[in-house]
N, C-alpha and C positions, 0 to 999 in steps of 0.2 A: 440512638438507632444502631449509631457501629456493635455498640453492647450486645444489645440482644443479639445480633449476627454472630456476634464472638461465641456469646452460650448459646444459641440456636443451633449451631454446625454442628459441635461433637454430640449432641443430644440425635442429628440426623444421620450421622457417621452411624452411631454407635447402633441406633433403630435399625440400618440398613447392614449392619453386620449383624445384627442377632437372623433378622429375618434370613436373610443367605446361610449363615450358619443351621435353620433349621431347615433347611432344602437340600440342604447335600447328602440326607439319607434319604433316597428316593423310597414309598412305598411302590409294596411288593405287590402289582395288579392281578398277581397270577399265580395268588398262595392261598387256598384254602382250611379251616379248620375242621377235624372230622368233628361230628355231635356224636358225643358219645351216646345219649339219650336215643336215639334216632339211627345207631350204626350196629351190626350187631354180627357177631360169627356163629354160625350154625356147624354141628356135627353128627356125623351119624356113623353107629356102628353095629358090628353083627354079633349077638350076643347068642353064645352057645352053639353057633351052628342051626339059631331057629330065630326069631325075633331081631329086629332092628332096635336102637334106639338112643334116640336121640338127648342131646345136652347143648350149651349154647353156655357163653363170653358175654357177661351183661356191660363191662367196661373196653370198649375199644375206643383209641384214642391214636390221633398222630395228624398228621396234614397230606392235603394232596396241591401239587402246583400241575399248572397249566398252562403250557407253552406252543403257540402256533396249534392248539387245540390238541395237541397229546399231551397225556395227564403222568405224573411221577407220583410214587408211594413210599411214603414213611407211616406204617401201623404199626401199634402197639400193644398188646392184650394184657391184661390184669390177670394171669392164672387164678387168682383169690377169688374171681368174680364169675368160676365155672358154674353152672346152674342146671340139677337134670331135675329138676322137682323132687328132687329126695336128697334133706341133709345128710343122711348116710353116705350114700352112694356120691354126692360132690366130696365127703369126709376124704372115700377112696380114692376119689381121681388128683387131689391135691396131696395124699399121700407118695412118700418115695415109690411105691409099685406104680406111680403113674408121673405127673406133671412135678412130683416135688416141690409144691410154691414155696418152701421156707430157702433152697438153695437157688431156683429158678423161680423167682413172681412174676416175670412177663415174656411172652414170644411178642418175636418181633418182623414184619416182612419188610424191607429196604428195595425200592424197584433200582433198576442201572440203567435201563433201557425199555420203551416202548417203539411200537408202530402200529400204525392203523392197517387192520386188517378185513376191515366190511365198514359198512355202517353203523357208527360208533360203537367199531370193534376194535378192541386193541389186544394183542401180545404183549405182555409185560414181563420182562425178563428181570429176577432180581434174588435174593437171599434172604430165606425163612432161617432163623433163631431158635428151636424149641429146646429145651431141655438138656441149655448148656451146649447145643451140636446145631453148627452152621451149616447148610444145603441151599444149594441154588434150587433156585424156584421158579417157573415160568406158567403163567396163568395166561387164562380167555378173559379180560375185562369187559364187562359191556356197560356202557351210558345209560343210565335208567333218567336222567332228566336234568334240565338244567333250569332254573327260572329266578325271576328278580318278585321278590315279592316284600308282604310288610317285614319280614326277618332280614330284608338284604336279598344279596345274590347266593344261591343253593346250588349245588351239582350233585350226584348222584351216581355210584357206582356198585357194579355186584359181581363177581365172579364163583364161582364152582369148581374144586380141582379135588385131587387125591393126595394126601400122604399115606407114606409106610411109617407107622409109627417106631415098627424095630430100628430104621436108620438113625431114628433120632434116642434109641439108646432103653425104650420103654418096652421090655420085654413081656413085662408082665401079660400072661392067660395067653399068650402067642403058640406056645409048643403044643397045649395042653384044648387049643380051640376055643380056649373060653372067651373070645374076644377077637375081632379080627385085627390082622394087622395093617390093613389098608382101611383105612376113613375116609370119610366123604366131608367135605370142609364147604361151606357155602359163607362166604362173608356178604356184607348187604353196606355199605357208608353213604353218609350222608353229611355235607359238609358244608360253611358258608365263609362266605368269604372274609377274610382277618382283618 
């Protein structure tokens, strides 16, 4: 009987250091994954001085956390994954006259700071990436929905702002009208939890 106590013990030590050892990396309750499938950036622009027209980011990716119910952003965008419904025309915008995906493949927006500003309304203060040129960036986030369903826990977020594309270095059809230099940016995520 001493026996088995003798090998019993370090067999119960050693169980209750593994299990401690896997506890001491708490999970993160308050880290989301963007769905890429499911998340999407929208743009639009003024072509020629007559027509709009629009193009859209099929790959967005990065995570949102959630802390005391304001939300922080790390997004990501695939330049390569630009899409106006015309090979051509995605040809030019990944071209040096525009996005350059072979020297820049991804913009990126990084938040620093939120606060709630309405009902799940936030100011998100933070730094857009495009085209090789950093710029602070501050956007209107709104909550489009939060729920636990058979996929897990989901949140949901959209925003709407403007860039100047000349800051970020992309001059091309600016002087000449062919394109405006302020865009209309509408991103849509959709995230679940990690």
């Amino acid at each position: 009987m001493f026996v088995l106590k003798l090998i019993a013990l370090p067999i119960i030590v050693g169980l209750s250091l593994l299990t401690t050892a896997q506890e001491v990396e708490p999970v993160n309750e308050s880290a989301f994954q963007i769905d890429s499938v499911h998340s999407t950036a929208i743009f639009k622009a003024h072509h020629l001085g007559a027509g709009m027209f629009y193009g859209r980011f099929n790959d967005v990716t990065g995570s949102i956390r959630v802390d005391d119910g304001v939300p922080a952003f790390i997004v990501s965008i695939d330049i390569d994954s630009v899409d106006t419904n015309n090979t051509k025309l995605d040809g030019h915008l990944k071209s040096p006259d525009f996005f350059n995906v072979v020297e820049f493949p991804t913009m990126t927006f990084k938040s620093s700071s939120a606060k709630e500003i309405g009902d799940e309304k936030y100011e998100v203060v933070g730094e857009i990436t495009m085209h090789g040129v950093t710029k602070p960036l501050t956007v209107m986030m709104a909550k489009t929905g939060q729920v636990t369903n058979r996929r897990g826990e989901m949140i949901g977020y959209e925003t709407e702002f403007n860039i100047t594309r000349s800051d970020f270095g992309m001059m091309y059809g600016v002087d000449g009208g062919a394109l405006s230099d302020e865009i209309k940016v509408i991103v849509a995520l959709e995230a679940g939890r990690k």
